[in-house]
C-alpha positions as CSV (number, residue, x, y, z in Angstrom):
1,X,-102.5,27.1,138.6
2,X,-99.4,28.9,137.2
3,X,-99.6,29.9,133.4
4,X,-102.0,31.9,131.4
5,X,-106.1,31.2,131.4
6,X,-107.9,32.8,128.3
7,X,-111.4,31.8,128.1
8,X,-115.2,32.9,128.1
9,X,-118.0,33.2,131.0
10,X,-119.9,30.9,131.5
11,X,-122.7,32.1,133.5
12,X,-123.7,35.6,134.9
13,X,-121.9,38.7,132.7
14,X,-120.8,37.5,129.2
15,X,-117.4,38.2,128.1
16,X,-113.9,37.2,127.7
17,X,-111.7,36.4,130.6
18,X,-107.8,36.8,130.3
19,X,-105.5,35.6,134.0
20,X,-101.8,35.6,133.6
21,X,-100.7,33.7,137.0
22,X,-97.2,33.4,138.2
23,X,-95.8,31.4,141.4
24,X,-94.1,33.3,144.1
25,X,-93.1,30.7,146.2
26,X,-96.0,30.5,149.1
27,X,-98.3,31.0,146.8
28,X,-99.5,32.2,143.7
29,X,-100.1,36.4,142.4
30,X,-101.8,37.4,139.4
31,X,-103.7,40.1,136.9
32,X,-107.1,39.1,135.9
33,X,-109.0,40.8,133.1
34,X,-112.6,40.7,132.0
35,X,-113.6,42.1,128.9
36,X,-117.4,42.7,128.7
37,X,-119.7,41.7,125.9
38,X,-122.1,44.5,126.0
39,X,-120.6,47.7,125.1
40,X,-122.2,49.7,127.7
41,X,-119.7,48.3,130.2
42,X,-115.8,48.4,129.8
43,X,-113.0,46.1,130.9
44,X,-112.0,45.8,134.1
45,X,-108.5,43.9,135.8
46,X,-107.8,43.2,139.2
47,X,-104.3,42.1,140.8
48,X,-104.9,39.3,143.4
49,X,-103.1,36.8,145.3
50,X,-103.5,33.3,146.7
51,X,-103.2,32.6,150.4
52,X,-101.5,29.4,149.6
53,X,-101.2,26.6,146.8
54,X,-104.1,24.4,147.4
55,X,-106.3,23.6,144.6
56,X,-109.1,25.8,146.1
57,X,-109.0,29.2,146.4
58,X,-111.0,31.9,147.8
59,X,-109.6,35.4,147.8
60,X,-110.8,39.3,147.9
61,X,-109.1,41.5,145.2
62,X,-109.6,45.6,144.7
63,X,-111.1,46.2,140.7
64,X,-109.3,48.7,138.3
65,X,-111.0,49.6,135.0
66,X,-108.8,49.5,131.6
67,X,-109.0,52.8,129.9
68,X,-111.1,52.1,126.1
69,X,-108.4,54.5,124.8
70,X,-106.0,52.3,124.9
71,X,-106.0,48.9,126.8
72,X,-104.3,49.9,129.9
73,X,-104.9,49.7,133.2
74,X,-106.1,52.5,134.8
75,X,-108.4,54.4,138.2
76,X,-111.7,55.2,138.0
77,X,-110.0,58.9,139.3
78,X,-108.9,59.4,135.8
79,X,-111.4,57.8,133.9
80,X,-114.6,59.4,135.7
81,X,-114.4,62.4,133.7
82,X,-115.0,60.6,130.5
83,X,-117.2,58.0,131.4
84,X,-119.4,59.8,134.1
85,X,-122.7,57.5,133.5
86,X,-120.7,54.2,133.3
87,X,-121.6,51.6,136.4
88,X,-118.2,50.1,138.2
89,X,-117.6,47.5,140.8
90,X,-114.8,48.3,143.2
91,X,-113.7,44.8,144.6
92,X,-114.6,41.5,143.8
93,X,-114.9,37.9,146.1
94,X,-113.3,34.8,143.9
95,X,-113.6,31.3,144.4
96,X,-112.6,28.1,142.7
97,X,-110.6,25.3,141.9
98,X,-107.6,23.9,139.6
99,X,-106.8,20.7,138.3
100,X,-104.1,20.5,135.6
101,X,-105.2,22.4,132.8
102,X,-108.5,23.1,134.0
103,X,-109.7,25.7,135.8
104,X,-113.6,26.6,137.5
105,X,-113.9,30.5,138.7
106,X,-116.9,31.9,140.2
107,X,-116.8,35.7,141.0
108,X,-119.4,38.3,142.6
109,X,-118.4,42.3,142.7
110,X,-119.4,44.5,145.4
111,X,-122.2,45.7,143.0
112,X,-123.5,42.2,142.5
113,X,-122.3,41.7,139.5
114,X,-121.8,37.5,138.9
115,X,-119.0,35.7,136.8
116,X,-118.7,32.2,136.3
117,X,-116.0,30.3,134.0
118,X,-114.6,27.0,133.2
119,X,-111.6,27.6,131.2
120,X,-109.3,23.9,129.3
121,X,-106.1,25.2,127.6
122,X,-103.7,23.4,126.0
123,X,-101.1,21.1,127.5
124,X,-97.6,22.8,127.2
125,X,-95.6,21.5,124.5
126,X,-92.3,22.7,123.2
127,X,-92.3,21.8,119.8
128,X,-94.2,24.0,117.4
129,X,-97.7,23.5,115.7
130,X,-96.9,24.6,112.6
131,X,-95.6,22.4,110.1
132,X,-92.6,23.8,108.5
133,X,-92.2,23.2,104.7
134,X,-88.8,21.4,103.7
135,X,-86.8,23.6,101.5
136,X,-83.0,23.2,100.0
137,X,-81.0,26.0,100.8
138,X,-81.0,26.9,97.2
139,X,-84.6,26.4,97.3
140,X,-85.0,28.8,100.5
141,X,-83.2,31.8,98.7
142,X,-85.1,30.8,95.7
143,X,-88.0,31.3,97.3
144,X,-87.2,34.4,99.5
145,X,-85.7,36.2,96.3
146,X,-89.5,37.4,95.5
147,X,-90.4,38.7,98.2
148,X,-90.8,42.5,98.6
149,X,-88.5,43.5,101.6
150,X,-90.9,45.2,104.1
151,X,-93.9,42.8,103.5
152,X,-92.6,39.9,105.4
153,X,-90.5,39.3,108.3
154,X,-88.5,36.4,109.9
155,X,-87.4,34.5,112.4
156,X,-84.4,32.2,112.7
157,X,-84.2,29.0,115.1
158,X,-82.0,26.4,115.3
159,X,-85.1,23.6,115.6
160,X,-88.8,23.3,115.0
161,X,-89.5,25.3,118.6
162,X,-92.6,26.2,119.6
163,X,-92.8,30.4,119.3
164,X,-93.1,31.7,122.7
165,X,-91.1,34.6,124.3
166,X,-88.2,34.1,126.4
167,X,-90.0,35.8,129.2
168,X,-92.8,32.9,128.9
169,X,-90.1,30.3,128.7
170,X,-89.0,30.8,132.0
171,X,-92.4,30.3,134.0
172,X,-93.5,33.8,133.7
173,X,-96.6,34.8,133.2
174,X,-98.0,38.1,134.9
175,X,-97.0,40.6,132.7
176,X,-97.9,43.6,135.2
177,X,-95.9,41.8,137.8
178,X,-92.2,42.0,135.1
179,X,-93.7,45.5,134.9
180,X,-93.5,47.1,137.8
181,X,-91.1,44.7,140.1
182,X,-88.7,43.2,137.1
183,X,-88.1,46.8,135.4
184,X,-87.3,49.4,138.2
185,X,-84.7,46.9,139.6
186,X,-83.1,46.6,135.5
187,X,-83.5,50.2,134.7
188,X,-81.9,50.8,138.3
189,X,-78.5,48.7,136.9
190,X,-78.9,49.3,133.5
191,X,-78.7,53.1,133.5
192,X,-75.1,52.8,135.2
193,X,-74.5,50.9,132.1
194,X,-75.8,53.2,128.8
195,X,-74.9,56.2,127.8
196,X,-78.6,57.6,127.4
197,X,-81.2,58.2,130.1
198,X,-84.0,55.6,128.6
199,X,-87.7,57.6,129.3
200,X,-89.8,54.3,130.2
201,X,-93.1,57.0,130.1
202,X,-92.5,57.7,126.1
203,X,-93.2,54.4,124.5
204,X,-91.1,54.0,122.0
205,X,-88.3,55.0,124.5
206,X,-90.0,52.1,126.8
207,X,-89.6,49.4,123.9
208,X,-86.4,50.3,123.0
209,X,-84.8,50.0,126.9
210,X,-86.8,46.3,126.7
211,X,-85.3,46.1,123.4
212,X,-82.0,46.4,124.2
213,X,-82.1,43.9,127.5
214,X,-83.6,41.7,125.1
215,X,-80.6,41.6,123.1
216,X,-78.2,41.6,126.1
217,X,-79.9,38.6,127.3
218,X,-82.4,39.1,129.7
219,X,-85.8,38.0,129.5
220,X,-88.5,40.1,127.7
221,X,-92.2,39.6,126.6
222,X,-90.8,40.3,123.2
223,X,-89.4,38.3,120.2
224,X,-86.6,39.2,117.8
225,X,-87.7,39.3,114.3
226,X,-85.7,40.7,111.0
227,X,-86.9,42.7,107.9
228,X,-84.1,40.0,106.3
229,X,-84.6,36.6,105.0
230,X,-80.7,35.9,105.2
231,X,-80.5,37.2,108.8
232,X,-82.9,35.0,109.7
233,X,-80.8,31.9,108.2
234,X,-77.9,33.2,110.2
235,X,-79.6,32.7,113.1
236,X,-81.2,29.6,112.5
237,X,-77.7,27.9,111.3
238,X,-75.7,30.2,113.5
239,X,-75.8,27.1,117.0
240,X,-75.8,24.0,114.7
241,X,-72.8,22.3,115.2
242,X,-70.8,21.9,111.9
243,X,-71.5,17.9,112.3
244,X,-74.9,17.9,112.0
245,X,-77.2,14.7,111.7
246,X,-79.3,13.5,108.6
247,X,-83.4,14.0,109.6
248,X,-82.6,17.3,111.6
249,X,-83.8,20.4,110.3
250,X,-83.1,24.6,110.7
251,X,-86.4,26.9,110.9
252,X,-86.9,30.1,109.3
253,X,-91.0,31.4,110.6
254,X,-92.4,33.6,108.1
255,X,-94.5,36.3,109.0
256,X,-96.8,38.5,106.8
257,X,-96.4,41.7,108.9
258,X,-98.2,43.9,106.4
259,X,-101.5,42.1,106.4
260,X,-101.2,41.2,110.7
261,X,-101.1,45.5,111.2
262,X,-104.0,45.9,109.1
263,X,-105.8,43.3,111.2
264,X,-105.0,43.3,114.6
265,X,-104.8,45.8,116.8
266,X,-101.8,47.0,117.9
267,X,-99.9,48.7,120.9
268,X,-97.0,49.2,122.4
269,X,-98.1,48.8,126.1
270,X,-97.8,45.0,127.1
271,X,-100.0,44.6,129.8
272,X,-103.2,45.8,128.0
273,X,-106.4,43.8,128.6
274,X,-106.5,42.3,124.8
275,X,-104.6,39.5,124.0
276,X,-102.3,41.2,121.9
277,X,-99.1,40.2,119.5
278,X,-98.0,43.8,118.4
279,X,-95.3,44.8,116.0
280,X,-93.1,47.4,116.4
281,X,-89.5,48.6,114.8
282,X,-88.3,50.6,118.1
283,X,-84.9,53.0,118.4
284,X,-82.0,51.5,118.5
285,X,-80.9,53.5,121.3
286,X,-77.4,51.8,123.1
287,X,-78.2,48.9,121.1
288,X,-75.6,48.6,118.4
289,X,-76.8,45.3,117.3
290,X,-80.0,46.1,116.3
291,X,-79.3,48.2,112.9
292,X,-77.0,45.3,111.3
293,X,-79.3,42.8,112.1
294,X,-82.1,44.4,110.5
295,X,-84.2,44.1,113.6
296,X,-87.7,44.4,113.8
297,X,-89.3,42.9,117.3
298,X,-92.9,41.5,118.1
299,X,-94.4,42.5,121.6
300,X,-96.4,40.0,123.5
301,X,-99.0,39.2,126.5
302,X,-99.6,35.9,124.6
303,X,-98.3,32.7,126.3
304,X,-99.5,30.7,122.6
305,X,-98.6,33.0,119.9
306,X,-99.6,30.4,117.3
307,X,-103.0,29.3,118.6
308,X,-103.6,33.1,118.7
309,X,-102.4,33.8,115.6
310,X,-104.4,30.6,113.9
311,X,-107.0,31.8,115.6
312,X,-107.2,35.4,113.2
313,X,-106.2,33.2,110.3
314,X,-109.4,31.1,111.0
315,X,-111.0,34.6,111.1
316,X,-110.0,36.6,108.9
317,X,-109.7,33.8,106.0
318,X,-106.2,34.8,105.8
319,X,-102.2,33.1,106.2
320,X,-100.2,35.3,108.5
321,X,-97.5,33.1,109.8
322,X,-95.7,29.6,108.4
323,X,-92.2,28.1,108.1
324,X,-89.5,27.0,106.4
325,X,-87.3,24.4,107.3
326,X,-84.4,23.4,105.8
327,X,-81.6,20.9,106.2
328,X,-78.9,21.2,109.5
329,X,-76.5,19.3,107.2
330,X,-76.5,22.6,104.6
331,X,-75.4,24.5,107.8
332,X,-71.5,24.7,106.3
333,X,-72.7,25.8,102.7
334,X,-75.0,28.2,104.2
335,X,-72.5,29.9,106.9
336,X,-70.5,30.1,104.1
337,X,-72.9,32.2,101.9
338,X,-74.0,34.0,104.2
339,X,-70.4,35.1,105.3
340,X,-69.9,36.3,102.0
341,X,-73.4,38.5,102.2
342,X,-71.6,39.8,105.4
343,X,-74.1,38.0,107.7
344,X,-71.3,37.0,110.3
345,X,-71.2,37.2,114.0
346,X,-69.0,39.9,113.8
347,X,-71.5,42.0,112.1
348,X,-74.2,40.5,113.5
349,X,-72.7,41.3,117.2
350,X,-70.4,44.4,117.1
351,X,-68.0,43.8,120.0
352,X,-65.6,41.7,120.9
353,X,-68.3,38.9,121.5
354,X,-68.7,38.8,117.7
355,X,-65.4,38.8,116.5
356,X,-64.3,36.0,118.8
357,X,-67.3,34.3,117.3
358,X,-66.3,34.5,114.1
359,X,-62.5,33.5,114.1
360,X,-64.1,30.7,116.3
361,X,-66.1,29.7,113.3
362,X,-63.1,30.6,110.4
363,X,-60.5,28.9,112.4
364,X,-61.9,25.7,114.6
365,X,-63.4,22.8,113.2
366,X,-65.7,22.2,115.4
């Protein structure tokens, strides 16, 4: 049961249906959100939780709307005065069953209102679905020389890895869940720790606190991105080993930010309704890395961010994300290069991290 569900109703009120599900131990806690197809009713969410793991469930969970301002879960308190006319269940009774990668939900609200939905996703897999283009490293900066500087943006790994948040890596899923249990305990430690106050109400403030954790190591619904082709080489290169084996490749993704903004819509709250893959260039508040690396970070409640992003490709007739890969074996002429460029750990990570990094890489041959 633990993972995210995105699907569509079967039976009783049309819509889309959005369930991020983590596992707690005992049993499982979640957010579920149901986006209506007629506009005369708006989205709704409700936090619920298993009694135990079986494969059946049956469970009573209270009903918050999502404000249509902005995505975000909200009371009916604050939303009456806006939407006085607008019908709204309070709690809802769920049943159903799991099995693998399928899942069978029927729902009835307080109101009467009836839900059904059978929702398949995707095994897991952890290599990506996008088939990277073999480039040279002369061919990649070739290639990259063309391109205006804030049109695209990249990403650097060390192997053809699926692109998913670290926060998704590690069995997460429940975004509201990281929100309010995960953050109050970091911002509690992390404040001893930074010289500013981070405001976690202003939302660029908000990204920038995730931001900097990100960097430091802990795991965010966010992905690190750079305005810079070459930093994005770095990183991709920076773990290979200076041995590397014929057939094994470096990926650079590409991503045509410009066109995915114009799009998509975009926000800097997580935990909206939407399925959303937002782009945002946050302060760099306490985060000293973030300036030389040219950083510019994607914010997520996507589990898939390829399938999603295929998805408005499909759509909108349009290419928003591919890859390069190049050659692991080029990894020594390419550290090189890039050293002279000043793409080095040192720069890269101010701090005595960085430097020990690179006299590591100058001075051992690993």
């Amino acid at each position: 049961m633990k993972g995210q569900w995105i699907g569509k109703t079967t039976a009783g009120q049309a819509g889309r249906v959005l369930i991020n599900i983590d596992d707690v131990g005992t049993h499982f806690s979640g957010v579920a959100f149901l986006m209506p197809d007629d506009i005369k009713f708006i989205s709704s969410s409700c936090l619920f939780s298993t009694i135990d793991k079986s494969k059946e469930f049956n469970f009573k969970a209270a009903i918050n709307p999502v404000d249509p301002r902005n995505g975000a879960i909200s009371t009916w308190d604050i939303l009456k005065p806006i939407l006085p006319d607008t019908p709204h269940s309070t709690t809802v009774e769920i049943s159903g069953h799991f099995e693998n990668n399928n899942m069978y939900i029927k729902a009835v609200t307080n109101l009467g209102v009836n839900i059904e939905c059978n929702i398949i996703r995707k095994p897991f897999t952890n290599i990506s679905n996008i088939n990277g283009e073999l480039k040279s490293w002369e061919e990649f900066k070739e290639y990259v020389a063309s391109f205006s500087k804030k049109e695209y943006i990249y990403r650097g790994q060390e192997r053809n890895y699926f692109l998913r948040t670290a926060f998704h890596r590690r069995g997460r899923f429940n975004v509201t869940r990281f929100i309010n249990e995960d953050i109050p305990k970091l911002y509690q430690r992390l404040t001893a720790r930074t010289k500013h106050i981070f405001n976690l109400s202003i939302p660029m403030e908000n990204g920038a606190f995730y931001n900097l954790a990100q960097h430091h190591g802990y795991p965010t619904p966010l992905l690190d991105w750079t305005y810079s082709p070459y930093v994005g080489a770095f990183f991709a290169f920076r773990k290979v080993k200076k041995a590397s084996k014929e057939n094994e490749n470096v990926r650079v993704f590409i991503f045509d930010q410009l066109k995915w903004k114009i799009d998509t819509r975009q926000s800097a709250i997580i935990d909206i309704a939407e399925p959303h893959l937002s782009i945002w260039e946050f302060l760099a508040i306490d985060n000293d890395r973030a300036i030389p690396q040219q950083a510019v970070t994607t914010i997520t409640n996507i589990d898939d961010i390829e399938t999603y992003v295929s998805f408005w490709e499909t759509n909108n007739k349009r290419k928003y994300l591919w890859a390069i890969d190049i050659p692991a074996t080029e990894r020594d002429k390419a550290i090189t290069e890039l050293s002279y460029m000043g793409i080095t750990a040192g720069s890269m990570f101010p701090g005595l991290d960085g430097t020990c990094e690179e006299l590591r890489e100058k001075l051992f041959n690993e």
